[in-house]
DRENPA-3360 file (N, C-alpha, C; in nm, 2 decimals, always signed):
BEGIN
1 = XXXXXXXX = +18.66/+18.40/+7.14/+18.56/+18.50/+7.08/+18.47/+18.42/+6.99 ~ +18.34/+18.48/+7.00/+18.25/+18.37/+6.93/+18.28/+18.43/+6.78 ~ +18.26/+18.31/+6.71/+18.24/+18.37/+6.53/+18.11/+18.42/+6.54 ~ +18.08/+18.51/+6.43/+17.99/+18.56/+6.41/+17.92/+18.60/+6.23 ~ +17.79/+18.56/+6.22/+17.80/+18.62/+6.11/+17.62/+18.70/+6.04 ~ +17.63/+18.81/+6.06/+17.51/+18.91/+6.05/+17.43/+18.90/+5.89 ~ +17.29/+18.87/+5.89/+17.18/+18.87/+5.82/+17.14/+19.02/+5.82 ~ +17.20/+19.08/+5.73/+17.13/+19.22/+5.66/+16.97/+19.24/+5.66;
9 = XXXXXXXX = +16.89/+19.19/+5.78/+16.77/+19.15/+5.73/+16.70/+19.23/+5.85 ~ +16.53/+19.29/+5.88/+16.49/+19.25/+6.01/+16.31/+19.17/+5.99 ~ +16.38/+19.03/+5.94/+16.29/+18.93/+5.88/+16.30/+18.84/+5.99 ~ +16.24/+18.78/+6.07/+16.29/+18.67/+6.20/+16.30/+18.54/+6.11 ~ +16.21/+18.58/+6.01/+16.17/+18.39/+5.97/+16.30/+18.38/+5.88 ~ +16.35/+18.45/+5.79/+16.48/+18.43/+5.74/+16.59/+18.41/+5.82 ~ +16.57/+18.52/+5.91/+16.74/+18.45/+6.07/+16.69/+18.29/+6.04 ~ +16.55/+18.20/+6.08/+16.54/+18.11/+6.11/+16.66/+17.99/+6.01;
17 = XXXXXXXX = +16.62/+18.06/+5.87/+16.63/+17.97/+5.78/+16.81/+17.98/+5.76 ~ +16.92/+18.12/+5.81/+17.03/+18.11/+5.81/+17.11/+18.06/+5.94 ~ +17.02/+18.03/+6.06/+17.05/+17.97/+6.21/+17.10/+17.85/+6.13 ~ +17.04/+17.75/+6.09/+17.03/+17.62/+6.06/+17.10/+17.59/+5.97 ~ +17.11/+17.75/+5.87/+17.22/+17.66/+5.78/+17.41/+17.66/+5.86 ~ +17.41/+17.76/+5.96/+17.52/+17.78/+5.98/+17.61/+17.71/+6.11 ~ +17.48/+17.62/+6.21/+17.50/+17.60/+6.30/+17.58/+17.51/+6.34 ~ +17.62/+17.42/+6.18/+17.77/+17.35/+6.22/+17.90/+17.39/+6.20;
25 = XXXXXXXX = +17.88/+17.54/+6.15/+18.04/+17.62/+6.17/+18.05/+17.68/+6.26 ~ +17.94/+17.68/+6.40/+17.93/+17.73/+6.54/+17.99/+17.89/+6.50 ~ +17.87/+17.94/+6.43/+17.85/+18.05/+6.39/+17.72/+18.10/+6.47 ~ +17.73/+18.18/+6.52/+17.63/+18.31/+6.61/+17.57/+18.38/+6.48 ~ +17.40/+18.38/+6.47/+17.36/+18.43/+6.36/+17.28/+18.52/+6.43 ~ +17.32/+18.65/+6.36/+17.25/+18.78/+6.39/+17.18/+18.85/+6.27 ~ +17.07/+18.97/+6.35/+17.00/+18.97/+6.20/+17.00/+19.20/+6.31 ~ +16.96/+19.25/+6.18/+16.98/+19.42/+6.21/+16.85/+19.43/+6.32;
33 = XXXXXXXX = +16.80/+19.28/+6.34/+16.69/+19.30/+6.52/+16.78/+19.30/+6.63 ~ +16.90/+19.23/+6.61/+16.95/+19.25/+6.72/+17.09/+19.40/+6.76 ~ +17.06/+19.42/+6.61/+17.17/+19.58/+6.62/+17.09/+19.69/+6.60 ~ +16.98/+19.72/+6.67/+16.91/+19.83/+6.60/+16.96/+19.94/+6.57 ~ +17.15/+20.01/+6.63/+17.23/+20.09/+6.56/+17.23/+20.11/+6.40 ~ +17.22/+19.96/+6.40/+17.22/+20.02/+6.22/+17.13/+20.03/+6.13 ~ +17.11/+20.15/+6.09/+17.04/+20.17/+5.97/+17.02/+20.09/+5.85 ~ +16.89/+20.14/+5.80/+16.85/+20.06/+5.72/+16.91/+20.11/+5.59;
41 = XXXXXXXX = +17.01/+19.98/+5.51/+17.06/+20.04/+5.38/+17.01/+20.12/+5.28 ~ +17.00/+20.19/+5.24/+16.89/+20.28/+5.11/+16.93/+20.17/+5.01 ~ +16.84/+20.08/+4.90/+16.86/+20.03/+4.77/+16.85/+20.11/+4.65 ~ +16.99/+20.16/+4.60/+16.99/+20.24/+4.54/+17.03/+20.14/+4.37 ~ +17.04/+20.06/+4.41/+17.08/+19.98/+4.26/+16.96/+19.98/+4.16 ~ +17.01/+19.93/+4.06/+16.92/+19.91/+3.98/+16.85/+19.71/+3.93 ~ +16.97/+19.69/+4.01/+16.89/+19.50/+4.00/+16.92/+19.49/+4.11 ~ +16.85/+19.35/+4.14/+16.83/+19.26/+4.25/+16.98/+19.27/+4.30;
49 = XXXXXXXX = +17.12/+19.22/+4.19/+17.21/+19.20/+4.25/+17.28/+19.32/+4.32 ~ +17.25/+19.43/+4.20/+17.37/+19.56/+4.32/+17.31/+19.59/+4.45 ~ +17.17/+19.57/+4.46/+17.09/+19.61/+4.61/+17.16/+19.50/+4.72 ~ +17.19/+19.40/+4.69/+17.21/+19.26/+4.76/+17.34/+19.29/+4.83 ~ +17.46/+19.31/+4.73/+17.60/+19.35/+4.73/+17.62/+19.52/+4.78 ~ +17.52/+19.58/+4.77/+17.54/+19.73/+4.85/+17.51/+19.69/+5.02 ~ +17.42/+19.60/+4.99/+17.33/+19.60/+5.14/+17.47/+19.56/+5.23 ~ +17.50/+19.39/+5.16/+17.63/+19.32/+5.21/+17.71/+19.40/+5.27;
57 = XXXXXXXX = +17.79/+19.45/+5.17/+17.90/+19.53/+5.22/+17.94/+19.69/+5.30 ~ +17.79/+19.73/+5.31/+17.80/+19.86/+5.37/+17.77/+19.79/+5.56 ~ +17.70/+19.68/+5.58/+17.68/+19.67/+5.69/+17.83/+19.58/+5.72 ~ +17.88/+19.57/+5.62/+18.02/+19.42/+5.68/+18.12/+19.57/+5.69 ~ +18.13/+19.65/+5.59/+18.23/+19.73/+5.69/+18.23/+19.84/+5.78 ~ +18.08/+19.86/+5.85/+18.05/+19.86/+5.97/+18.07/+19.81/+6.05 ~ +18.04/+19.70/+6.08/+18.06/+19.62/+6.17/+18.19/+19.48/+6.14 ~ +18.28/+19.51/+6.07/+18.42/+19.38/+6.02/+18.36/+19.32/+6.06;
65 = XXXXXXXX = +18.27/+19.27/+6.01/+18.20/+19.07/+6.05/+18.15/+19.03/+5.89 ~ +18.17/+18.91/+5.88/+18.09/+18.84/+5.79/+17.94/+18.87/+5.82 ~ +17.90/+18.94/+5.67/+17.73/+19.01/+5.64/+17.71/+18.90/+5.52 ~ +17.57/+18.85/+5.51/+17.45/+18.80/+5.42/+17.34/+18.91/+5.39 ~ +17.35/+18.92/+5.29/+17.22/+19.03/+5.25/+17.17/+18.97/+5.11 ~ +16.97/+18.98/+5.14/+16.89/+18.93/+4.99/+16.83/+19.02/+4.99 ~ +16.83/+19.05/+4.85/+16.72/+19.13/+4.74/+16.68/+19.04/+4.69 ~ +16.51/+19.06/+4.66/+16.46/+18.95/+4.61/+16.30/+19.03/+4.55;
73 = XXXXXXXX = +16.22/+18.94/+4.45/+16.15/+19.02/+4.41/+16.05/+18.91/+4.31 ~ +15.95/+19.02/+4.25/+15.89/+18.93/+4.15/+15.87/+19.00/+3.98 ~ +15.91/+18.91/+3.92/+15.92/+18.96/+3.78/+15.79/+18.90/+3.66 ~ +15.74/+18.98/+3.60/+15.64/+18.92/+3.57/+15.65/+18.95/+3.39 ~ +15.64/+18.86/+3.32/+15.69/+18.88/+3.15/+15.54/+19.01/+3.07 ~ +15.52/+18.97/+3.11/+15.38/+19.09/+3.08/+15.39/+19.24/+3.10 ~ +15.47/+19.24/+3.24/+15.48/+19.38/+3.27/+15.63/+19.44/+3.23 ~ +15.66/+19.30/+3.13/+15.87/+19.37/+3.12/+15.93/+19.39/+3.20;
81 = XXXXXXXX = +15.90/+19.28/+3.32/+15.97/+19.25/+3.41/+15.96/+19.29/+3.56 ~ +15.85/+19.41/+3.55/+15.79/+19.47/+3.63/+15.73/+19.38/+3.79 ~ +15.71/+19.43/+3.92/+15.80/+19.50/+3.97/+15.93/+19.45/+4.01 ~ +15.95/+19.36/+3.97/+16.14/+19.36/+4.00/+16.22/+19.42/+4.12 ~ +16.30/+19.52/+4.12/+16.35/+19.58/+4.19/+16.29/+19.66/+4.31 ~ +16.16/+19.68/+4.28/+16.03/+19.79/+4.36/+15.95/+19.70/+4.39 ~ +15.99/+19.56/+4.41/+15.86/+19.49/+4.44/+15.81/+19.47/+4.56 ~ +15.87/+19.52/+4.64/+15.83/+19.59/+4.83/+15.73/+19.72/+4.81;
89 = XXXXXXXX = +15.78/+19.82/+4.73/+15.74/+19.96/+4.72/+15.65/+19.95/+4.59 ~ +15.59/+19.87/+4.53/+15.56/+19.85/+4.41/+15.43/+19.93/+4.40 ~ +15.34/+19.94/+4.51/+15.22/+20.04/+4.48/+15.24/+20.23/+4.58 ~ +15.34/+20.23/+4.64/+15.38/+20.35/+4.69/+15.52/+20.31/+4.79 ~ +15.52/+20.43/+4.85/+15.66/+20.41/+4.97/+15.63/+20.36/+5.07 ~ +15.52/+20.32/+5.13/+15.48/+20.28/+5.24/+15.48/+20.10/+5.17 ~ +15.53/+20.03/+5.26/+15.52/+19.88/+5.19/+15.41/+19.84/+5.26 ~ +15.31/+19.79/+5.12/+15.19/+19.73/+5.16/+15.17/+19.59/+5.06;
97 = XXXXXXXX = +15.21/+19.48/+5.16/+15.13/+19.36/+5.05/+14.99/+19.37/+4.97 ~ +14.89/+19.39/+5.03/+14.75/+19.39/+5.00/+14.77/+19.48/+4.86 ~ +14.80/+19.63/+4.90/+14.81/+19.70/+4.76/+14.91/+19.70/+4.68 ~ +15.04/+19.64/+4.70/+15.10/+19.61/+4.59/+15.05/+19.46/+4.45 ~ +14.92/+19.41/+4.59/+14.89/+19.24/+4.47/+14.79/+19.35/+4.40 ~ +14.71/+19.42/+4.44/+14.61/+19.46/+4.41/+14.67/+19.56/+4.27 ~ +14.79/+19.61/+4.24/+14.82/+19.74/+4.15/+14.87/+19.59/+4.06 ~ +14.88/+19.47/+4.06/+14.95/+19.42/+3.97/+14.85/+19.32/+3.91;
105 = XXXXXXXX = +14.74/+19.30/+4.00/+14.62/+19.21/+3.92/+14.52/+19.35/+3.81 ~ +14.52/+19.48/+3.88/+14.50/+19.54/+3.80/+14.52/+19.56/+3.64 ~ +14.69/+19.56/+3.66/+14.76/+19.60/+3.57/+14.73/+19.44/+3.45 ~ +14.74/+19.36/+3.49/+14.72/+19.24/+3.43/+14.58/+19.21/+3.38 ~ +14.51/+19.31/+3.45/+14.34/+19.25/+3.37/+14.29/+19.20/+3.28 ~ +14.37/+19.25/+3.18/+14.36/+19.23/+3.03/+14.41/+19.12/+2.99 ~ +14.55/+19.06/+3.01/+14.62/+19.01/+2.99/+14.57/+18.82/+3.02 ~ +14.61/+18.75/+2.91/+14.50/+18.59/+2.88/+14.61/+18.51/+2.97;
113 = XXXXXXXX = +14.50/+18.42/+3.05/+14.57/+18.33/+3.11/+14.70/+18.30/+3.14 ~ +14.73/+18.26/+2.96/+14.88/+18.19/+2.88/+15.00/+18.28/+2.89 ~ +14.92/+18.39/+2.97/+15.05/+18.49/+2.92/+15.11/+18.56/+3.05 ~ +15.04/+18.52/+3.16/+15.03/+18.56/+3.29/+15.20/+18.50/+3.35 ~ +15.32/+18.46/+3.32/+15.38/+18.42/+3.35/+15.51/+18.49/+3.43 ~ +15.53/+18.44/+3.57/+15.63/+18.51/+3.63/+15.72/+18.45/+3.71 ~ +15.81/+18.46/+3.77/+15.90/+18.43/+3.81/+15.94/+18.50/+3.97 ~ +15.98/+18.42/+4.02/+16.08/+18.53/+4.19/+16.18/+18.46/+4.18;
121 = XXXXXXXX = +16.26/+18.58/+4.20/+16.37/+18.58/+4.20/+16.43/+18.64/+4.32 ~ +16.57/+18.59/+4.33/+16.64/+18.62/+4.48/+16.78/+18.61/+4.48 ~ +16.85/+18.69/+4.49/+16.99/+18.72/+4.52/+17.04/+18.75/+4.63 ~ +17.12/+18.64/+4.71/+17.20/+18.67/+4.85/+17.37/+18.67/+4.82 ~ +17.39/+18.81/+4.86/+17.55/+18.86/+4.84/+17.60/+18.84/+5.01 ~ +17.74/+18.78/+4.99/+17.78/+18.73/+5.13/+17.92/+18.83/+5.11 ~ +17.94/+18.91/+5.20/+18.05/+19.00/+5.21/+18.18/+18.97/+5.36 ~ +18.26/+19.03/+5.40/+18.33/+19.01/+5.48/+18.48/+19.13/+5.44;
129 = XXXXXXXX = +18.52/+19.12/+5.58/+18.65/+19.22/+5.56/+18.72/+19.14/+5.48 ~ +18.86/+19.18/+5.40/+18.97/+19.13/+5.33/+18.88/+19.06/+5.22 ~ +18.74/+19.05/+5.21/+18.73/+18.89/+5.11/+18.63/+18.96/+4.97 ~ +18.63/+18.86/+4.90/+18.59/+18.91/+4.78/+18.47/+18.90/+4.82 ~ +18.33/+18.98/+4.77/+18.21/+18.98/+4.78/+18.14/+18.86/+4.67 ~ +18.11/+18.76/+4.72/+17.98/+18.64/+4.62/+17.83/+18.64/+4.62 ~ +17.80/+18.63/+4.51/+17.65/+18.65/+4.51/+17.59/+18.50/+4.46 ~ +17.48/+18.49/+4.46/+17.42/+18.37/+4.47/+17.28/+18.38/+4.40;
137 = XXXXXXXX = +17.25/+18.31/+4.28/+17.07/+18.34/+4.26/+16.99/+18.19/+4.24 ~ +16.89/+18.25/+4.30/+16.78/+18.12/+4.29/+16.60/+18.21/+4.21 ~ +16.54/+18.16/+4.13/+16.41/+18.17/+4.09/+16.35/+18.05/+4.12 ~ +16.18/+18.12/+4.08/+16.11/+18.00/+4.09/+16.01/+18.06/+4.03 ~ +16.00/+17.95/+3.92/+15.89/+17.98/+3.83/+15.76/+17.97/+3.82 ~ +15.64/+18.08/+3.79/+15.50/+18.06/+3.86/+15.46/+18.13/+3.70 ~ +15.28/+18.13/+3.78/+15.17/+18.25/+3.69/+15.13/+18.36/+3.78 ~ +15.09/+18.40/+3.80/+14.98/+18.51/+3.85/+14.84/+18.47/+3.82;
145 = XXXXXXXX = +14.78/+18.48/+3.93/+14.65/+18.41/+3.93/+14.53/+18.54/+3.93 ~ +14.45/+18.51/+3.91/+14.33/+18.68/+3.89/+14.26/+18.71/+4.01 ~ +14.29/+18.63/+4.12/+14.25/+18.63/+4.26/+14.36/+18.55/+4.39 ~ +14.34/+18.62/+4.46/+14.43/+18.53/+4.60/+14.37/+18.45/+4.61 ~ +14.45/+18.34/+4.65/+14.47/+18.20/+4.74/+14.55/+18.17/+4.84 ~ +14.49/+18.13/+4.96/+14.62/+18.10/+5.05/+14.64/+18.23/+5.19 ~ +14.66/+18.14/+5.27/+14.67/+18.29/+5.39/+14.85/+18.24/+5.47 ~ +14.92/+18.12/+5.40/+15.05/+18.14/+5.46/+15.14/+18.26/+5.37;
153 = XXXXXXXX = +15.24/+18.24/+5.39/+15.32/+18.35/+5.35/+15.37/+18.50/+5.34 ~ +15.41/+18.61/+5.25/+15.42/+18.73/+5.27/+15.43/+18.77/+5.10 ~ +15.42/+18.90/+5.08/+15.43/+18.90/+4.97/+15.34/+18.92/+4.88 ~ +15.40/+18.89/+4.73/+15.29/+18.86/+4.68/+15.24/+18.68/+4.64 ~ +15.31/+18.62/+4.72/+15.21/+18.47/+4.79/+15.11/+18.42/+4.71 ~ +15.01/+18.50/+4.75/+14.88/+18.43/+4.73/+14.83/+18.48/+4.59 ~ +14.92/+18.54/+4.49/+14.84/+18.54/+4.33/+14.97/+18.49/+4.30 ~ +15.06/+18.40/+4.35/+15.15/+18.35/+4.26/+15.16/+18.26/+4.24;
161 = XXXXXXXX = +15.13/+18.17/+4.11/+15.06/+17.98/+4.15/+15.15/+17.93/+4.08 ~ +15.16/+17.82/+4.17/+15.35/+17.69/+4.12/+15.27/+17.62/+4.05 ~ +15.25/+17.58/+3.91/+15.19/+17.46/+3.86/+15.25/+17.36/+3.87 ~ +15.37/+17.32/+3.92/+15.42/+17.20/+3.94/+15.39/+17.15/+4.09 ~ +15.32/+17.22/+4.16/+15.29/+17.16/+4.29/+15.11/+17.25/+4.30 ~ +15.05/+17.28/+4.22/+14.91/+17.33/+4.17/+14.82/+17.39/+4.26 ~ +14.96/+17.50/+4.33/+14.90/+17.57/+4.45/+14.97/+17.66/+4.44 ~ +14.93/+17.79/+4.50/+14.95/+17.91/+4.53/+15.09/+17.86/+4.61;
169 = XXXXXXXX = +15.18/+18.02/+4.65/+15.29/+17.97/+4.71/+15.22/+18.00/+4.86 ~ +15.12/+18.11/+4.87/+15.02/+18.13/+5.02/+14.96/+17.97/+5.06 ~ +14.97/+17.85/+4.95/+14.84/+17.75/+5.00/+15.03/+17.68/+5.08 ~ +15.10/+17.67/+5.02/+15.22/+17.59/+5.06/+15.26/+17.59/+5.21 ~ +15.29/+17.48/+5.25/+15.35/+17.49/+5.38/+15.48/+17.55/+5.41 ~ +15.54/+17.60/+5.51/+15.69/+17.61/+5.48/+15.76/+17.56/+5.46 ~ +15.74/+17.41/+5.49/+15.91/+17.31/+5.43/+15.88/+17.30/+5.26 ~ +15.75/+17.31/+5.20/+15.70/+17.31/+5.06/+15.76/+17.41/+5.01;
177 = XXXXXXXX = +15.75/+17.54/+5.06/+15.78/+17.63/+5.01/+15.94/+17.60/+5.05 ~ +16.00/+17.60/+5.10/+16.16/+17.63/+5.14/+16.22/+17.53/+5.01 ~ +16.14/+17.43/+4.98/+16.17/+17.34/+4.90/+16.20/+17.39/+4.73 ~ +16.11/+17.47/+4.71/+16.09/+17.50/+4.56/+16.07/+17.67/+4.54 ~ +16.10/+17.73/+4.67/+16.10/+17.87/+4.63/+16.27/+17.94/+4.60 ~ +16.27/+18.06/+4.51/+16.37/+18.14/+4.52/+16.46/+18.10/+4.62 ~ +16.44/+18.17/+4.75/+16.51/+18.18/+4.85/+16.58/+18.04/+4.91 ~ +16.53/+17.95/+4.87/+16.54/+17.81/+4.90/+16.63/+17.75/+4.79;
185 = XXXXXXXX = +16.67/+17.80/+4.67/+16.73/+17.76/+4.59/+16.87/+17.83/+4.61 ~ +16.88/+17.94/+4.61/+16.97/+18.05/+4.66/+17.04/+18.01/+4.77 ~ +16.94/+17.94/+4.87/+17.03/+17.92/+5.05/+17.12/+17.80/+5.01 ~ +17.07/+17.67/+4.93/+17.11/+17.57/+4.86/+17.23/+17.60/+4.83 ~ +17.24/+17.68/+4.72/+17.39/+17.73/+4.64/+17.49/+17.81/+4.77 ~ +17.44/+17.84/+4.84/+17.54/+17.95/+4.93/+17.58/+17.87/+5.04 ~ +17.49/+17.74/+5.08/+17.53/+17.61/+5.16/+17.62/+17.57/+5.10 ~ +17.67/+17.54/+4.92/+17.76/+17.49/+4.93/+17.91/+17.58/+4.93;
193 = XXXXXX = +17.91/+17.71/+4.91/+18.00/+17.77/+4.93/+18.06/+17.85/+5.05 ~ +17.95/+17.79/+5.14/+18.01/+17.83/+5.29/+18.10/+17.77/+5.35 ~ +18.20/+17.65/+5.29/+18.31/+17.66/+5.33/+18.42/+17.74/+5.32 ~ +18.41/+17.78/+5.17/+18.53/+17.86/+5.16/+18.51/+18.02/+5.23 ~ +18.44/+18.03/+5.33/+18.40/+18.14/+5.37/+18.44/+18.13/+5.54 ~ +18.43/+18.01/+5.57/+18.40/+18.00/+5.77/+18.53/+17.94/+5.81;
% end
């Protein structure tokens, strides 16, 4: 029977980046594109981590297989942290990139260069029948810029600029980005605990 182990996700470019990490425990990586039975988890938490570890574990005991589930988001010191947990839904219920960058350069108009400071953040909870649920976090620290830059990426990407590499995360390539982003820091950490898991 093949192993298996399901990505709470229906992101293709994330399966990508969990195919590769898993492919030497000859692990079959599936993502909720290939189960369209299941519903999409409601995030009823209030941080990144309880949405991660709800997500995890309601689809692992559905389906008894090892589940991966990320919440992830952008936090900005200006807005008290804001949108954080809503930062999908951050300008209505309909998820829209364009109008969520656009409700948060607003909100920032005021606000001086120096002080524009934010962060993404990313939590991936790894669940399974019998096993204890682990979580995993990775950030990466930016500004918010007063205009887009950049047409790669998703999100809010293109107003969020890495001074340590003096580009937008939209101007970044993807091995740049996999290198120095949230999610890339997180897969890091959960690479090394996927032994005690497979």
């Amino acid at each position: 029977m093949t192993k298996r182990v399901i990505i709470a996700t229906k992101n293709r470019g994330k399966a990508k980046e969990f195919q590769h990490m898993f492919a030497p425990y000859g692990y079959e990586v599936q993502t909720l594109l290939d189960l369209p039975h299941i519903e999409d988890v409601e995030e009823t938490g209030e941080t990144f981590e309880e949405n991660a570890i709800l997500k995890a574990e309601t689809v692992a005991d559905i389906l008894g297989a090892l589940v991966i589930a990320d919440d992830s988001g952008l936090a900005i010191d200006a807005l008290e942290g804001r949108p954080g947990v809503y930062s999908a839904r951050y300008a209505g219920e309909e998820k829209s990139d364009e109008a969520n960058m656009e409700k948060v350069l607003r909100e920032l108009q005021s606000v001086e260069d120096s002080d524009r400071t934010a962060r993404f953040y990313c939590v991936l909870a790894i669940a399974g029948p019998g096993r204890e649920t682990k979580t995993v976090t990775g950030t990466c620290e930016g500004k918010i810029l007063r205009d887009k830059r950049g047409s790669n990426g998703f999100g809010y990407d293109p107003i969020f600029f890495v001074p340590s590499l003096q580009k937008t995360m939209a101007e970044l390539t993807p091995d740049e980005k996999s290198g120095i982003s949230h999610r890339g820091h997180a897969l890091e950490k959960l690479s090394k605990m996927i032994s005690d898991f497979v």
